[in-house]
Each structure stands twice: as C-alpha cells, then as structure tokens.
C-alpha positions as CSV (number, residue, x, y, z in Angstrom):
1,X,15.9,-10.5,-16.2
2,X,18.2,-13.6,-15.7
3,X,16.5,-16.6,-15.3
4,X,18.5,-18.0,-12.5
5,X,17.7,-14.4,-10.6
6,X,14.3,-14.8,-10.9
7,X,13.9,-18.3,-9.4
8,X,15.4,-17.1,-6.3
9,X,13.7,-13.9,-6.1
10,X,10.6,-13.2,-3.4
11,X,7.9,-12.8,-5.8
12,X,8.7,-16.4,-7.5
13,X,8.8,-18.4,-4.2
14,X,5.7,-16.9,-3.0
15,X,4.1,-17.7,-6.6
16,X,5.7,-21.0,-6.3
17,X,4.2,-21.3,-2.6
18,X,0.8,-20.0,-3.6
19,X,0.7,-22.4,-6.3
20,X,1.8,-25.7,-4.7
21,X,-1.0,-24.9,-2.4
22,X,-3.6,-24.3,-4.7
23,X,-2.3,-27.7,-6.5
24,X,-2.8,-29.6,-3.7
25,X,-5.8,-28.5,-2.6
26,X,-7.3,-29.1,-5.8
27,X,-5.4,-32.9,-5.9
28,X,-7.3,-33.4,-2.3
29,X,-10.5,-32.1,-3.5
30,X,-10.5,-33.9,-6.9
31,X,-9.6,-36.7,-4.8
32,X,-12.7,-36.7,-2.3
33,X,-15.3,-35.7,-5.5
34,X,-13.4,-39.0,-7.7
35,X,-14.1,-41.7,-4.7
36,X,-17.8,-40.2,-3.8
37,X,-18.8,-41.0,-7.6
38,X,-17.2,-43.8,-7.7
39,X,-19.0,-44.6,-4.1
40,X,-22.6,-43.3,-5.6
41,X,-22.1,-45.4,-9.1
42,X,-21.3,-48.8,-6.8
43,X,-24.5,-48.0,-5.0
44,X,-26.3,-47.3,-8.5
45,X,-24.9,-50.3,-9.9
46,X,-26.5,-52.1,-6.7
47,X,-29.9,-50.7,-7.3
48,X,-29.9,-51.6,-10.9
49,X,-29.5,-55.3,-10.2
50,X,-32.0,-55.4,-7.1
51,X,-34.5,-53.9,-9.2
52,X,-33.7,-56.4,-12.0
53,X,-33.9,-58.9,-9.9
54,X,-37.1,-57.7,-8.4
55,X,-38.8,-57.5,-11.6
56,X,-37.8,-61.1,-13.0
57,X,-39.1,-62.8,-9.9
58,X,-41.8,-61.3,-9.5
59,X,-43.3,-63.6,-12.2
60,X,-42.8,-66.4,-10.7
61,X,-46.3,-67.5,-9.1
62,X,-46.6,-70.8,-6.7
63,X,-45.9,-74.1,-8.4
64,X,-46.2,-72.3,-11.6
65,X,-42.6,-72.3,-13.6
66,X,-43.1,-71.9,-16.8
67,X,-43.6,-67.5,-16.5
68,X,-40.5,-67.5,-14.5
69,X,-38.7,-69.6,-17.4
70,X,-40.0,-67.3,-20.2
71,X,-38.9,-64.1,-18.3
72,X,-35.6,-65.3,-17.3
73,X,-35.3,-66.4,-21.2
74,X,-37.0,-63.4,-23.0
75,X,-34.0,-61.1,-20.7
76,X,-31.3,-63.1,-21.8
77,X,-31.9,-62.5,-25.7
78,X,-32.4,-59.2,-25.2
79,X,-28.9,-59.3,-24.2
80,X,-26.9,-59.8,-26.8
81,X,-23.6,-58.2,-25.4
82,X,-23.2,-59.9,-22.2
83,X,-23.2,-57.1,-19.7
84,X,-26.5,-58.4,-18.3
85,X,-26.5,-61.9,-17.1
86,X,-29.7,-64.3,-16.2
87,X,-29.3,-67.9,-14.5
88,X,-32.4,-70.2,-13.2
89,X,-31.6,-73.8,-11.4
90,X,-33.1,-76.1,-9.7
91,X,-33.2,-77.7,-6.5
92,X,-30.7,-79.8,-7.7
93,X,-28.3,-77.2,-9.4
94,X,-29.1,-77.7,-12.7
95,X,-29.8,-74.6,-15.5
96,X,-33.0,-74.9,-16.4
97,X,-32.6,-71.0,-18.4
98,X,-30.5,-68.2,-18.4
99,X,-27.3,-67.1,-20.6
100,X,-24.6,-68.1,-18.4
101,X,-23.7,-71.5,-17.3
102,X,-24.7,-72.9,-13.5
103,X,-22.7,-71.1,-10.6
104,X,-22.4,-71.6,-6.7
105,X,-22.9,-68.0,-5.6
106,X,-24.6,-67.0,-2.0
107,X,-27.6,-65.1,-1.1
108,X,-27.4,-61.7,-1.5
109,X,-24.9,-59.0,-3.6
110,X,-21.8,-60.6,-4.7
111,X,-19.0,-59.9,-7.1
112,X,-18.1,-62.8,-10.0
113,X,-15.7,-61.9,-13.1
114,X,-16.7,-63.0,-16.4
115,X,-14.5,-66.8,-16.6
116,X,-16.8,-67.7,-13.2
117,X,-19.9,-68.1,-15.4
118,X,-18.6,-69.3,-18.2
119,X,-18.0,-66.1,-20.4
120,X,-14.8,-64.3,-22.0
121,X,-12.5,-61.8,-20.8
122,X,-11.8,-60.5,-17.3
123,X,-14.5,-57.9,-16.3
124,X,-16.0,-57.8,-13.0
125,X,-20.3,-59.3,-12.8
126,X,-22.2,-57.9,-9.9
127,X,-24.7,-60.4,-9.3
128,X,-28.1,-61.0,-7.1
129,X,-28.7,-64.4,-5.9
130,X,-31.6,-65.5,-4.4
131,X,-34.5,-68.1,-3.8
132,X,-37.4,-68.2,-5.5
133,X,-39.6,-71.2,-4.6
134,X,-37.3,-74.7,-4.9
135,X,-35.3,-72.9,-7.4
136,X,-32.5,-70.6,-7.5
137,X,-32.1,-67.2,-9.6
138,X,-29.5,-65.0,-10.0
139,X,-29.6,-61.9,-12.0
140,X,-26.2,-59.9,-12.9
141,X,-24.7,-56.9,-14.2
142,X,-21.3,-56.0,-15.9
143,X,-19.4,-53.6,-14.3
144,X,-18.1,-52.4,-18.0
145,X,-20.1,-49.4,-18.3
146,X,-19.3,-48.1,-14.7
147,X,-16.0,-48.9,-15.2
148,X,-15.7,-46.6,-18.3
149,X,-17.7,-44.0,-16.5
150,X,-15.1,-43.6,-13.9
151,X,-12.6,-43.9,-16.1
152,X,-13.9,-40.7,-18.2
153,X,-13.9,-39.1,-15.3
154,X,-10.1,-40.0,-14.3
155,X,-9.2,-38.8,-17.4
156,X,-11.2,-35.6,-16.9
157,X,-9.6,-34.8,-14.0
158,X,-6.2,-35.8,-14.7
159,X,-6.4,-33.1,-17.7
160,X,-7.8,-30.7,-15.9
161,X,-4.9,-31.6,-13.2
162,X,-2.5,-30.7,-16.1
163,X,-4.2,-27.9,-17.1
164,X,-4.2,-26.4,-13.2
165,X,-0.4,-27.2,-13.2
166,X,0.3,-25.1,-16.3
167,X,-1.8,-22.4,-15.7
168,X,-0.3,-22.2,-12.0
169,X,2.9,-22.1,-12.4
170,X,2.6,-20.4,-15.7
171,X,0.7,-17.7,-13.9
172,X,2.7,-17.6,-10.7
173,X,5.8,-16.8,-13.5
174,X,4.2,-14.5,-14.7
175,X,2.9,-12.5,-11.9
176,X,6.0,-13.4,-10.2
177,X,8.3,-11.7,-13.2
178,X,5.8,-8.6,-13.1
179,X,6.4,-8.0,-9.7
180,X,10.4,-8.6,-10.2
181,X,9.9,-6.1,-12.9
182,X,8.6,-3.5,-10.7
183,X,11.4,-4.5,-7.8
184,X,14.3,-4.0,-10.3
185,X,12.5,-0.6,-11.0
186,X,13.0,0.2,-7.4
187,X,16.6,-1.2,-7.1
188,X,17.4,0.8,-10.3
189,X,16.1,3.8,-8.8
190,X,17.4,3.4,-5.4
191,X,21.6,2.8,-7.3
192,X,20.6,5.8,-9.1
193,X,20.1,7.9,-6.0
194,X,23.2,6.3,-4.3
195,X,25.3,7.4,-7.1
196,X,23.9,10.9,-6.1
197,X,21.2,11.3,-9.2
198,X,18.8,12.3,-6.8
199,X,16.4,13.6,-8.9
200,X,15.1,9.8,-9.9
201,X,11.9,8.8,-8.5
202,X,10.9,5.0,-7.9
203,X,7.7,3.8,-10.6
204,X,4.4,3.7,-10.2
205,X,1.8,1.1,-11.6
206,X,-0.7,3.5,-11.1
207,X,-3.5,0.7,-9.7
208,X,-2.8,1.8,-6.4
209,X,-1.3,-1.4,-4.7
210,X,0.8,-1.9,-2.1
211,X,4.3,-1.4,-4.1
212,X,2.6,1.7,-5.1
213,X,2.0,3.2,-2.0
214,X,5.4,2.0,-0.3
215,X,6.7,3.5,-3.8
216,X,4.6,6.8,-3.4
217,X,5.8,7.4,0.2
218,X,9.6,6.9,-0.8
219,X,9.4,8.9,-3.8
220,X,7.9,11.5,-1.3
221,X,11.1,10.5,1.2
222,X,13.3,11.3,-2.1
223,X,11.7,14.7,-2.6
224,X,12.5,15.9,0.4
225,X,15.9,14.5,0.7
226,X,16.5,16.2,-2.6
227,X,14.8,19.7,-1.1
228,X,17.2,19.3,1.4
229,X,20.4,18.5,-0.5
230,X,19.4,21.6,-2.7
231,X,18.8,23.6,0.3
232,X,22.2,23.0,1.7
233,X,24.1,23.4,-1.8
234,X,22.3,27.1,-2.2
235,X,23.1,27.7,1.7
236,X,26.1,27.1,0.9
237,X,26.4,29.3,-2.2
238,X,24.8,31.8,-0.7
239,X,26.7,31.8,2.9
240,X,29.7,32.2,0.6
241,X,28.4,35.2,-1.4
242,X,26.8,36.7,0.9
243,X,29.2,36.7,4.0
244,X,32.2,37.6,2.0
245,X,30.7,41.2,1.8
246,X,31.0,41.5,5.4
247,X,34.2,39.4,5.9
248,X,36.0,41.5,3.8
249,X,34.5,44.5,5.7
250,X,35.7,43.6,8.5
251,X,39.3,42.3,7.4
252,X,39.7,46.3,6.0
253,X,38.5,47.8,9.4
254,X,41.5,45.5,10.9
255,X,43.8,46.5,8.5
256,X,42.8,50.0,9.2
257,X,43.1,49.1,12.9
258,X,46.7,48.3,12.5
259,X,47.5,50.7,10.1
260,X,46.5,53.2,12.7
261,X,48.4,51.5,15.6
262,X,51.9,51.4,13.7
263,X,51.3,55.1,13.7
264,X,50.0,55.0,17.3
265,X,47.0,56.2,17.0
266,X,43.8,55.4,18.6
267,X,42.5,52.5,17.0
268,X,39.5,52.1,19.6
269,X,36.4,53.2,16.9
270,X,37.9,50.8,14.5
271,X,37.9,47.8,16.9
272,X,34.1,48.7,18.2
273,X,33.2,48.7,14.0
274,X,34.8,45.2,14.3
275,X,33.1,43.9,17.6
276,X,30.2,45.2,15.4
277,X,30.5,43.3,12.2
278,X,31.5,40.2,14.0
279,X,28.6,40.4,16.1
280,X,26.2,40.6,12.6
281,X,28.2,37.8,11.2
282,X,27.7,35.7,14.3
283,X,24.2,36.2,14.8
284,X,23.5,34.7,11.1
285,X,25.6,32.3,11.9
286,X,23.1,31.4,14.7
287,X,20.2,32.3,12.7
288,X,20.9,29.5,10.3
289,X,22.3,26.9,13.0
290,X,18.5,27.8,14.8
291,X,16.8,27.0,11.5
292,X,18.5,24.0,11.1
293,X,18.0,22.8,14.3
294,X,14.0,23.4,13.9
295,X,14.4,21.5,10.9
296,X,15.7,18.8,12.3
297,X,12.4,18.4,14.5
298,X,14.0,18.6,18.0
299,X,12.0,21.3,19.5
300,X,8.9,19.1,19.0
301,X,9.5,17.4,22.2
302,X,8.6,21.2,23.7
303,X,5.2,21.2,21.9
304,X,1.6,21.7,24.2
305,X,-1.7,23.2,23.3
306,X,-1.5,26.2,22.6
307,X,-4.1,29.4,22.6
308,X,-2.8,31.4,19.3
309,X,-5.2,34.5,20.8
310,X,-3.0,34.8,23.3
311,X,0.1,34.7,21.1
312,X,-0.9,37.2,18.6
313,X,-2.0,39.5,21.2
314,X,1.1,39.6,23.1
315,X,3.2,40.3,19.6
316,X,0.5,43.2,18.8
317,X,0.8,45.0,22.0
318,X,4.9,44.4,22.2
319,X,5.2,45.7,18.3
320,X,2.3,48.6,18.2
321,X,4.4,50.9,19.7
322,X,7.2,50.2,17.2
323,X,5.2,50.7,14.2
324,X,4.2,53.9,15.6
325,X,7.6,55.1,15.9
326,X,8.3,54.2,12.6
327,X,5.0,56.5,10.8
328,X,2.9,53.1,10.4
329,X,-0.1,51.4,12.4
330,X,-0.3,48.1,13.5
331,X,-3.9,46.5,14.4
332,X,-4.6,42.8,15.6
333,X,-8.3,41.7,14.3
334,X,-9.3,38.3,15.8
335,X,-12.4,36.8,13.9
336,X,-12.9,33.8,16.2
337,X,-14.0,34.7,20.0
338,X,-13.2,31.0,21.3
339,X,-9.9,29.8,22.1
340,X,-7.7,28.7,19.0
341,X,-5.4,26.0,20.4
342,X,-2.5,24.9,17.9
343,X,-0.6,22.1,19.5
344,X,3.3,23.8,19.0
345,X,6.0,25.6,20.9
346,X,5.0,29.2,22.0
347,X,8.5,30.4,21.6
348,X,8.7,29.5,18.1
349,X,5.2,30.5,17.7
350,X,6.1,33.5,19.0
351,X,9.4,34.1,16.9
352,X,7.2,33.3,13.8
353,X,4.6,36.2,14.3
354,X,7.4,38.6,15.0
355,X,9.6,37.9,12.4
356,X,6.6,38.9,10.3
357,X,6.0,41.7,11.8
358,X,9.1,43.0,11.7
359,X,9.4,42.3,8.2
360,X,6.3,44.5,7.4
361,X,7.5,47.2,9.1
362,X,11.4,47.0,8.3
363,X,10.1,47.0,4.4
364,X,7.2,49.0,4.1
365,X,7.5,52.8,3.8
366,X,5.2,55.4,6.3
367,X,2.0,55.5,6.7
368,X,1.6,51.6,5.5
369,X,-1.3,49.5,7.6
370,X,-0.2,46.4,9.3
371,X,-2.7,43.9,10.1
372,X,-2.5,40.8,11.9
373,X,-5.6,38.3,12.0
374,X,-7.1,35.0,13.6
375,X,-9.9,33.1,12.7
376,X,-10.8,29.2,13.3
377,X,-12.8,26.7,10.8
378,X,-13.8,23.0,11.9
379,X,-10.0,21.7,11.4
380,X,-7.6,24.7,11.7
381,X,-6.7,27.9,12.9
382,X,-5.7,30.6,10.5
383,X,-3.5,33.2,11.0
384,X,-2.3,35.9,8.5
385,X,0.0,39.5,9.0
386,X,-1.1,41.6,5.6
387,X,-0.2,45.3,4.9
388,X,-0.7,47.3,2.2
389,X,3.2,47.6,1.6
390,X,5.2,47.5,-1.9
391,X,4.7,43.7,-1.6
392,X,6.8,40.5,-3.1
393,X,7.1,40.7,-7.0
394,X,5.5,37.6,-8.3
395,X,8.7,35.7,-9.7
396,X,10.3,36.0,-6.2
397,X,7.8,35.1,-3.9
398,X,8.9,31.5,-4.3
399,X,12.7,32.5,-3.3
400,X,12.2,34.9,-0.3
401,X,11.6,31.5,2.1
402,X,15.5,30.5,0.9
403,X,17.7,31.1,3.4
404,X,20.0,34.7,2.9
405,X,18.0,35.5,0.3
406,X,17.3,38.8,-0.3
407,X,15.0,41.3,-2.7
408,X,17.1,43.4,-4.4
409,X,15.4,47.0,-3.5
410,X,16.0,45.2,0.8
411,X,20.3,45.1,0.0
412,X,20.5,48.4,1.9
413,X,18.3,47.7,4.3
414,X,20.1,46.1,8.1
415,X,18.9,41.8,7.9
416,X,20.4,39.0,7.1
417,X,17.8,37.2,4.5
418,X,17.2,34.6,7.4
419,X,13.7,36.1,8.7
420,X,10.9,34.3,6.1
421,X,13.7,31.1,6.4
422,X,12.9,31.1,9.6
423,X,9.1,31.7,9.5
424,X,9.0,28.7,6.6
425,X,10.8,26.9,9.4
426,X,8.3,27.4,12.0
427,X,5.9,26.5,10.0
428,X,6.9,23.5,8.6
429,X,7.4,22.1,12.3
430,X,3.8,23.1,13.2
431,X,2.7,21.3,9.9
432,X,1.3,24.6,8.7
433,X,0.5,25.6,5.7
434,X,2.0,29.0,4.4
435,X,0.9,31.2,1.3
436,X,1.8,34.4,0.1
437,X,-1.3,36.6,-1.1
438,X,-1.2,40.0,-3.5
439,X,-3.1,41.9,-2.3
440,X,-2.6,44.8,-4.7
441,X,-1.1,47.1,-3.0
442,X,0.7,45.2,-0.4
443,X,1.0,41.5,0.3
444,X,-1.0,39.0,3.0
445,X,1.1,36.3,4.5
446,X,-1.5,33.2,5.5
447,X,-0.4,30.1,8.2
448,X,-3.2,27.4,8.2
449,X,-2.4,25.4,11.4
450,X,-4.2,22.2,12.2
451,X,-6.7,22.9,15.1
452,X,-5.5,20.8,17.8
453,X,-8.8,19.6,20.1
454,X,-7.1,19.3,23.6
455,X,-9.4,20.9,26.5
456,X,-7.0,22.3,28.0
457,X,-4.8,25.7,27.4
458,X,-1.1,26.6,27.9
C-alpha cells in the first residue's frame, strides 16, 4: 500500500481524528491533575511553615527570652542547607538569633527569594512573620523541594505525553492500514467481478464486525448474481438445443407445405401441424418470459394472506378426476384442522400445486398413488405432493429445477422442461423452502412456507 494512499484514505483520518481527540483530552486532563498538585503542595507548603512557626513560639513565655532564643537557635543549626530559615528581632529591628540576616516582612504568609535575607542563589522562601511579645519572629521555608516535586511530575507527564503521541498515532496507523487492507480486499474483489470473474467473493476477518457483515451480505449479493448469470448462460444453451428440434420440425412441415402446393395439392393438414408446433414453441416461450418475470419479484405487489387449505383443496378436486382417467388416484390429506395462511399470490400458489400435480401424473405409470398434504408447525406451513412413482435419480435431482431441462426416459413425453422451473420459481418468491425426498419407490416434493400470522383470510 502506497504511503501517500493511505494518508488520504477513510480509515487513516478517522484514526487520525480519534487520536487527536484522545491527545487532547489527555493534554486537558493532565493539565487540570498538574495545577491541583501544584495547588495542594502550595497549601502543604503553607501548613508546614504555620506549624513551624507554631511550634517555635510557643516557647516563648511572658518576659522570659531566653527559651525563645535557644529554640530559634537550636532550629537554625539543625539546618545546615538553608531551605529552612529562623529570624528573631527586637523592638527595635535588630537580630537578636536566627540564620538569616534582619528583614522587613509583614504579618502573615509572604513570599521572599533567597538575596532578600541575605543568602545565595535565586530560590523562592515562604516565610511566616509574626509577633511574639515586643519582638518579631519569622520562620521560613524554601520552595526547593516543591519545586523539584512538580518538576518530577512535569517530566512525568510530559513522557507519558510522548508516549500517548506514539502509541496513538502509531496505533491509529496501524489499525488504520488494517482496515485499508481489508478495503483494498473489497476493491480487488469488486474489479475482479467487473471484469466478469464472477466467481470471486469479498474476504472475511472472521471476528464478525461490521466489514464482515457488509462483506457477508455482498458476497451473498455476488452468489446470486452469479446463479443468475449461470442461469441465463444455460437458458440460453438450452433454449438453443432444445428449440432447434422443434424449429426444424416445423421448417420441414413448411417445406412440405410448399412442396405440396407447387403440385396443388391440399396443403391444409400440413399448415394445422404448423399452427401446432408454433403454438408449443410459443407457449415455452411464455413459460420462460412468466418465470422470469416471477423472478424478477413483480407479482409480490399481488401478495395477501392466504389459507393454503383452501388452495390444495381446490387443485385436488379439479385434478382427481384426471388422475382417474389416467389409471392413478389422487388423495389430499390435510394434517392441520386450522387455517394455514401463507402471505403469497393464490394464482401462483395455485400454478405451483398444479404443476406438481401434473408432473406426477404425466410421469408416473398406472396404478401409481398421488398424495398431496398440509400440515402447520409454530412458524410455517408445509406442503408436500409425493407418489410412489419411478422417482428423480439422485444425480439429477439437483438439475430438474433448470429451466428446459429434461430426464432422459421424459424426451418422448409432451412438456417443455419448464414445469419444476416454474414451481422453484414460485417458491423462491414465497420465500419457501423446497426439497426433493426418496421415498423408495417414488419421490416426495416438500414446500416449507413461512406461516404468515394475519387474522384475516383471502
């Protein structure tokens, strides 16, 4: 990945954003915690020299100097390195003892540097001055060892500062260069397809974030686009295998046609064979036009609650007498008394059942049982028209739902290979699931439909 790409890419600006943010928050909050404890070591500072300052007058007693003197004394040679400092005048403004020389300061807390009283270097002398009978103390203490406290602590948080930089924008890189990773992934994937290499699908991280479950549902997008392209290629290869059987047909029968009217003939059986074979070739024409059609979703704006009792029913009694005819039986065996409402079209419904039906019967031999069934669970309505029939052969159970299709012992039967296409159709719409079952003899074709819950019936 070029560098340049990935400063302007999404990820790194929002990495960048995130982590400007976090910087400054922690600037602001270092900030506030740096002046409270330098706030809480002024006022510690303070308390240290009041209580000092306490203590060392407290042993002065009325006209009685000489405890005072020795206290104020004995603290100054216990400080040897000046960052405690002890002064006692008189009345007049005179040392009388102490380690510093005499100083004009007020009542009260002040601040003195060090050349005020008399000592080296610059630093900064908090100081107590007070009364104590007709003389004057004052009791002091350096600010050199709260100075390097805060100091430490600067330091402290300017490193730390450094180290949030680095690991911020270090990480924010990082994160940023993973996710550009996984975006180039996509946009590889994506040219790949648009070049027509549609069998490429977009990567997964597999810790089931957001890119994975945009990726997941395009990937899902892709596999059906590529059903569909596939679909249309065989349609197409089978439309031109399996009309030019009946093209040719009928470009004989006109041949014949004329053949017989240059010798003036009657040529009226040859053009009813034609009006025949045109008619077969235009109603799979409008087979597969209807298929594609439901495919394309627009009968969904048709689709009410439905009672699939009422459906089946209707197909039974219209078909029973058909089967008959033909040397078979055809039963309808609901398991479920209450209504089974399917939210869908009853017309397509209604093809979908017959087409099975018709199936069964057009390739099943006499005496074969057809049975259609119903039966509801808590979340869907299932459907199935079984028979105890020759059945699908296991290899080609997952090719009789292509569209003109065709078993090879069903070539010299009437049909076009559009009937299952059309049921798989219908079913896909309706959001049902369809199965094929062996049922040894004969084969069960199961439609799971999602129950729909609306009161009321159509």
């Amino acid at each position: 990945m070029h560098r340049a790409r990935l400063l302007r890419s999404t990820p790194f600006r929002l990495a960048l954003t995130f982590g400007l943010l976090f910087i400054l928050a922690f600037l602001v909050a270092g900030l506030i915690t740096y002046q409270m404890l330098k706030r809480e070591l002024a006022h510690a500072l303070d308390a240290s020299v009041r209580e000092t300052y306490s203590v060392v007058s407290s042993t002065y007693f009325s006209d009685d100097l000489e405890d005072l003197v020795a206290a104020v004394n004995t603290y100054s040679r216990r400080n040897s390195s000046e960052d405690q400092i002890f002064l006692l005048l008189d009345n007049k403004g005179e040392r009388i003892a102490g380690n510093v020389q005499a100083l004009d300061a007020r009542d009260g807390l002040s601040t003195v540097v060090a050349a005020d009283l008399g000592l080296k270097g610059d630093d900064r002398i908090r100081i107590q001055a007070g009364s104590v009978g007709d003389n004057r103390l004052i009791v002091g203490q350096s600010y050199a060892e709260t100075d390097d406290f805060e100091h430490i602590a600067l330091m402290s948080f300017t490193w730390a500062s450094g180290v949030i930089v680095a690991l911020a924008f270090g990480g924010g890189a990082l994160l940023a260069g993973r996710a550009q990773r996984r975006l180039d992934g996509i946009e590889k994937t994506m040219i790949e397809v648009s070049g027509g290499n549609l069998s490429g699908r977009l990567p997964l991280s597999g810790n089931g974030d957001d890119i994975d479950v945009v990726s997941t549902h395009m990937n899902r997008a892709l596999d059906r686009l590529s059903a569909l392209v596939e679909g249309m290629r065989q349609v197409s290869a089978d439309i031109a295998h399996d009309l030019k059987t009946p093209l040719n047909r009928l470009k004989m029968i006109i041949e014949q046609a004329m053949q017989q009217s240059e010798r003036g003939e009657d040529v009226h059986e040859f053009l009813l064979d034609a009006r025949t074979e045109s008619d077969r070739i235009n109603a799979t024409f409008e087979a597969l036009l209807r298929i594609s059609q439901i495919e394309a979703g627009a009968r969904k704006t048709r689709f009410r609650p439905i009672d699939m009792m009422a459906v089946m029913v209707a197909v039974a009694e219209i078909y029973r007498d058909v089967a008959e005819d033909n040397g078979q039986s055809l039963s309808f065996q609901p398991q479920s008394p209450a209504p089974c409402l399917v939210n869908g079209d009853r017309e397509l419904l209604t093809q979908l059942f017959v087409n099975l039906v018709e199936n069964a019967i057009t390739h099943c031999p006499p005496g074969t049982d057809i049975t259609m069934s119903l039966a509801a669970t808590d979340h869907h309505v299932v459907t199935a028209v079984a028979d105890n029939g020759p059945g699908i052969p296991v290899d080609e159970r997952d090719l009789v739902f292509r569209r003109l299709y065709r078993l090879d012992k069903s070539r010299t039967t009437p049909g076009s290979g559009l009937g299952l296409s059309l049921v798989k159709a219908i079913a896909d719409l309706h959001a049902a699931a369809i199965t094929l079952e062996d049922l040894r003899p004969g084969l069960a074709v199961e439609l799971r439909f999602p129950m729909d819950t609306t009161i009321s019936t159509a």
